[in-house]
C-alpha positions as CSV (number, residue, x, y, z in Angstrom):
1,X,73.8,73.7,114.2
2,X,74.0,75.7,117.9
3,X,73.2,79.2,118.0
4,X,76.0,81.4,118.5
5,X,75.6,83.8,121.3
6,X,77.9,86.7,122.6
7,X,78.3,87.1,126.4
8,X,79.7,90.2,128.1
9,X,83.1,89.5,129.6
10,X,85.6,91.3,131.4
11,X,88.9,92.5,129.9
12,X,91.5,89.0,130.8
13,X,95.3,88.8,129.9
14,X,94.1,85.8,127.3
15,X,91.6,87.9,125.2
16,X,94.4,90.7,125.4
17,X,97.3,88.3,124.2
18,X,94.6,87.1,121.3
19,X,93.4,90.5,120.3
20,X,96.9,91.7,120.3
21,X,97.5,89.9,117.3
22,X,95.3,91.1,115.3
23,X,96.6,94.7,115.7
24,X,98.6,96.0,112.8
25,X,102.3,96.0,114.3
26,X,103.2,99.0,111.0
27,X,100.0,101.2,112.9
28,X,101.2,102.4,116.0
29,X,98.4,104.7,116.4
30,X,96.5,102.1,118.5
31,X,97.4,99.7,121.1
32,X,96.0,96.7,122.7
33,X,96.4,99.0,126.3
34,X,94.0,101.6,124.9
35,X,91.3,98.8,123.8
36,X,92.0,97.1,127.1
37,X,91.1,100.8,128.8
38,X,87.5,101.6,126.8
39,X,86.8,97.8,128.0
40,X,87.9,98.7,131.2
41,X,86.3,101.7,131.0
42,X,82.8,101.0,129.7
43,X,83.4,102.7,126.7
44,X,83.9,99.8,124.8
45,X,82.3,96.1,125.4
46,X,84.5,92.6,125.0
47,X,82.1,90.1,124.3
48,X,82.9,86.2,124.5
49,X,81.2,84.5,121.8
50,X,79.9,80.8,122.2
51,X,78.4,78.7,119.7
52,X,76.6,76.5,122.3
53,X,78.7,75.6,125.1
54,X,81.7,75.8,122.8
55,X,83.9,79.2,123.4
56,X,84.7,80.6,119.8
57,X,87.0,83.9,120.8
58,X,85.9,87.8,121.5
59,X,84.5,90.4,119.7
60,X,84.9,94.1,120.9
61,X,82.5,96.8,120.0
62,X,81.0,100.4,120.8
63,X,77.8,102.1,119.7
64,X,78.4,105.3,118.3
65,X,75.4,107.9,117.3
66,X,76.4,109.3,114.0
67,X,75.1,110.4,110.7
68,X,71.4,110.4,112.0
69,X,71.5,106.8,113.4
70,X,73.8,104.3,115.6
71,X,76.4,102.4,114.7
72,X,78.4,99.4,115.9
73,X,81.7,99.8,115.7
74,X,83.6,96.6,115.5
75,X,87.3,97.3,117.0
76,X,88.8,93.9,116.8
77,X,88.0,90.1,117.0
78,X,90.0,86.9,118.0
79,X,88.9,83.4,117.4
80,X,90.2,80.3,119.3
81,X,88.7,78.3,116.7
82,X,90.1,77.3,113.2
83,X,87.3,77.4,111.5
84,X,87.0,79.1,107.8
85,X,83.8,80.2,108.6
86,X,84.0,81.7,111.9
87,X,83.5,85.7,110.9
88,X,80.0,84.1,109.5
89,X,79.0,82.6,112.7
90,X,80.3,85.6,114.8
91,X,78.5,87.8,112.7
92,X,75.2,85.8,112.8
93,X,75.0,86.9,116.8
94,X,76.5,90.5,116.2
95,X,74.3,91.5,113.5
96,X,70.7,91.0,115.5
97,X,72.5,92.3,119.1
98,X,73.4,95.3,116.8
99,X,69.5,96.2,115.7
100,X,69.0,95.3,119.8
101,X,71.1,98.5,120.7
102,X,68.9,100.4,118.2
103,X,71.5,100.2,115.7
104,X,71.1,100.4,111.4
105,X,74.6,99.9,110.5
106,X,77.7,97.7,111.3
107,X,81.0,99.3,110.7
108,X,84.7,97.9,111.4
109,X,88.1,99.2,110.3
110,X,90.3,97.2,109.1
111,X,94.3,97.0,107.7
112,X,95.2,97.5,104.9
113,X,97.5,94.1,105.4
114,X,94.8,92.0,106.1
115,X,93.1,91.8,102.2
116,X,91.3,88.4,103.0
117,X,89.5,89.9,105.9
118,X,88.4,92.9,104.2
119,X,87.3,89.7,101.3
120,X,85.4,88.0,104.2
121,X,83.7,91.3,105.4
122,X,82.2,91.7,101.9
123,X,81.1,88.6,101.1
124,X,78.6,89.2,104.5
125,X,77.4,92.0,102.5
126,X,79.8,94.8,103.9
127,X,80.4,97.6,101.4
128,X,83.6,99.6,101.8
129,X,82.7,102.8,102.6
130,X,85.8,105.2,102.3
131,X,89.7,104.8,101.9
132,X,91.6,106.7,104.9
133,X,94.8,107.6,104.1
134,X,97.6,108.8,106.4
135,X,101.2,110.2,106.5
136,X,104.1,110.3,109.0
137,X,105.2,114.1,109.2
């Protein structure tokens, strides 16, 4: 199998149509225009991940220092690919890019609507960390 590799990008309408999707329409609290400023920003960083010379979708991140250490923040993902294994491949280039950037931990956030990601996350050996819990006032 080819390695999968992540290559910085810059912030294009497809990746923003993509990632889009994967934002919870019932969350308001975050857009696809504030992920596309961080990008733009520097903030943030929208990788293009390849498996080979095959384009698999985007990853976005950010390094935050916190709790003693760094962490990499997944913000959101979009594949291209319909593959049942694709957070797996993603992850196999994220994870040693992560300890690169000096980091001990990988973190994402993710809806409470999307169960079978949060399933996929742990079966890489993610461990849900806290619930957060909000209300409309």
């Amino acid at each position: 199998m080819e390695k999968v590799s992540l290559r910085q990008g810059a912030w294009n309408g497809d990746a923003a149509v993509r990632l889009a999707a994967n934002l919870d329409p019932k969350d308001p609290t975050y857009s696809i225009q504030e992920l596309q400023r961080e990008v733009e920003q520097g903030s943030s960083w929208l990788y293009e991940v390849y498996q080979g010379s095959a384009f698999l979708g985007w990853i976005v991140v950010f390094v935050e220092d916190f709790g003693g250490g760094r962490e990499m923040i997944i913000q959101n993902g979009a594949a291209v690919v319909n593959d049942q294994n694709i957070l797996k491949l993603v992850m196999s280039s994220v994870e040693p890019y992560a300890r690169q950037q000096g980091c001990s931990v990988i973190r994402t956030h993710i809806s409470t609507s999307k169960k079978g990601l949060a399933r996929k996350f742990k079966a890489l050996g993610f461990n849900e960390a806290e619930v957060i819990l909000r209300k409309a006032i």
